[in-house]
N, C-alpha and C positions, 0 to 999 in steps of 0.2 A: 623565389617569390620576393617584390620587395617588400620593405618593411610597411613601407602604406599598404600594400594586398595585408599584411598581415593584420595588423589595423581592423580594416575592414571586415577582415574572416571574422576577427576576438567578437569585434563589435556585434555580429552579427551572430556568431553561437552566444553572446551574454544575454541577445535577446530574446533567441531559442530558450535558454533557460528560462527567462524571467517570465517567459510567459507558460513555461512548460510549471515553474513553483506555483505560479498564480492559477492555473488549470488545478491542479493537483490540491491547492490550498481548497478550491472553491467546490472541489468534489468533496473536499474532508467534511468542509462544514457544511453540504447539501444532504451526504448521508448519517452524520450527524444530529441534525436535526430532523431529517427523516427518520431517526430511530429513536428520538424522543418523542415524536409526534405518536410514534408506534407503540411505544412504551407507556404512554398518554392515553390512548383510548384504551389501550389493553387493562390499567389500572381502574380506567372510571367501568371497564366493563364489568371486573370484580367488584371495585368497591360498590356499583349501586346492588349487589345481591348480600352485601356486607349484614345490613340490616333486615333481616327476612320475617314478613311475618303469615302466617298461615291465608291461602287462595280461600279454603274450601269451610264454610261454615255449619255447622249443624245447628238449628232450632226447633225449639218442640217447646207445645207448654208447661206450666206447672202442673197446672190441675189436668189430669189425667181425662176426667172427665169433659173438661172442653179441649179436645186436641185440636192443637193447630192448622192440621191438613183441613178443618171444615171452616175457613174461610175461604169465602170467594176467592179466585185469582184476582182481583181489581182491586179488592180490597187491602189484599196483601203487597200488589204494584204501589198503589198509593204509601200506605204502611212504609215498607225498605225505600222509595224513594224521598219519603217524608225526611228519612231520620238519616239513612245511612248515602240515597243519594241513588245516581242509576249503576245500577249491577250488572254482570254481564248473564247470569241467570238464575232464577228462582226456583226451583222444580220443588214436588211434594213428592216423600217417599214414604211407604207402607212397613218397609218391612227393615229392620227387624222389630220397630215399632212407629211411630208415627210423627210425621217431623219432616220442616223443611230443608234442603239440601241449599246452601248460597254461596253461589261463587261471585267473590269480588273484586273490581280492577287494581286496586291498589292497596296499599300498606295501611294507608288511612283510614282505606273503608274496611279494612278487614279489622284496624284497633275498634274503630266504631261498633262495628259488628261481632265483635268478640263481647260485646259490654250492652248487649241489646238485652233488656227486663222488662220490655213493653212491645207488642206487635198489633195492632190497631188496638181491640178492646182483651188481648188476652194477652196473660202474665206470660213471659219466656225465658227459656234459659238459651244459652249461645254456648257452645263448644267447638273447638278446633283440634276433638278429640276422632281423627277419620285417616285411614291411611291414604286415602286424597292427598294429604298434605304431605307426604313422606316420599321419597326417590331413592332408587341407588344408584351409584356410580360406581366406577374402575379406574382406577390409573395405573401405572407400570412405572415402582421409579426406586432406585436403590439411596436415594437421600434419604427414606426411614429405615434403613436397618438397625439402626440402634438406640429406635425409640419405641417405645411399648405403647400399646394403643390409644390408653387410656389421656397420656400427653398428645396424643397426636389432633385427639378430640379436643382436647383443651384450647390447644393451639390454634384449630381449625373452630370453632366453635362460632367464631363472629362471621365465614361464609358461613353458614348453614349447617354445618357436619353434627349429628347428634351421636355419630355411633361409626366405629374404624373396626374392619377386622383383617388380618391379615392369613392369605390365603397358603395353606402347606400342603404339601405331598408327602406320601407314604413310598416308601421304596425298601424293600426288601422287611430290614426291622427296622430305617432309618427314616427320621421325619426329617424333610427339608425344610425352611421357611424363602418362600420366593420373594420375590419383590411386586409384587401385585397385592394391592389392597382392594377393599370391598368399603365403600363410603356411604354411609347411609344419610341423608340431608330428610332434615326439618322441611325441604319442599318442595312442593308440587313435578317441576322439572328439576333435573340436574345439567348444572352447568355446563359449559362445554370447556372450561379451565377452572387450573383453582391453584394456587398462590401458597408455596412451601418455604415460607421465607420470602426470598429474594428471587426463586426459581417458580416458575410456572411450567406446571403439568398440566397434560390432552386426558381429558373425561371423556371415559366412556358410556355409554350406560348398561347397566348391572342384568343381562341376561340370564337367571335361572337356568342349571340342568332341568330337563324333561325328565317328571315323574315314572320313575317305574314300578310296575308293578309283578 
């Protein structure tokens, strides 16, 4: 081959590379940014559960004597839309004693409504005392093995977690401790991740063994 073929071949594998670098570069920075993007909704998905505050409201009045349940329904629409706004429902419940049940859309309406002392003409109190507001979840993950619960709560505390317990077996005379937790959340749903540091673990949720008797 003469040296001009040869010429032509260089020239021609240099531009096989340059475009084979420039391919290659432009994948890097396509799935790069595609895994910030990823990484980006994955965060704002956690962070907006960051700040949780109770769905499900209890009210009842003071005075025992005028309970709450004996206002009209209109009365009471007007009322929580007055002060707290439109809610996604109002129900009256009987039992264990008397008092209405409020579930509401937001964080807002629920501070609003956690702080409600007045319901048209009767005195109230508001609690966000109901295990309505309480979930559990599952994860499976050997990043806490060498942390004791009570840390893990702390740590976890700003998603929602009020309570960690860590699940063990018995085997013969030998207790194991596995890597599967039990996460109880301050609310209503459980997540479907939740944020260990740096690492993100799949929630599941917290199925009970069936009673026996």
């Amino acid at each position: 081959m003469t040296n001009q073929g040869n010429e032509v071949c260089q020239a021609v594998l240099w531009k096989v590379k340059t475009k084979d670098r420039c391919l290659i570069r432009k994948r890097f920075f396509y799935e790069t940014e595609h895994e910030a993007r990823r990484d980006a909704a994955l965060k704002k998905h956690l962070d907006s559960r960051a700040h949780y505050l109770p769905r499900f409201i209890l009210i009842q009045a003071q005075d025992l004597e005028q309970p709450i349940t004996k206002l009209s329904p209109f009365v009471i629409q007007k009322a929580v839309a007055g002060v707290v706004g439109t809610v996604k429902s109002v129900r009256k419940m009987y039992r264990p004693y008397l008092y209405l049940l409020m579930e509401v859309f937001s964080d807002s309406q629920s501070k609003i409504a956690t702080g409600l002392k007045q319901l048209g003409n009767v005195s109230a109190l508001a609690s966000d005392d109901t295990p309505l507001n309480r979930s559990k979840g599952v994860i499976r993950t050997r990043e806490l093995d060498d942390i004791d619960e009570d840390e893990i709560v702390d740590e976890l505390r700003s998603q929602g977690v009020i309570a960690a317990k860590r699940m063990v077996i018995k085997r013969s005379e030998q207790t194991i401790r596995t890597g599967t937790y039990v996460l109880t959340f301050g609310l209503a749903n459980v997540p479907s991740k939740i944020r260990l540091g740096n690492t993100v673990v799949n929630m599941d949720v917290f199925i009970p063994n069936p009673l026996r008797f």
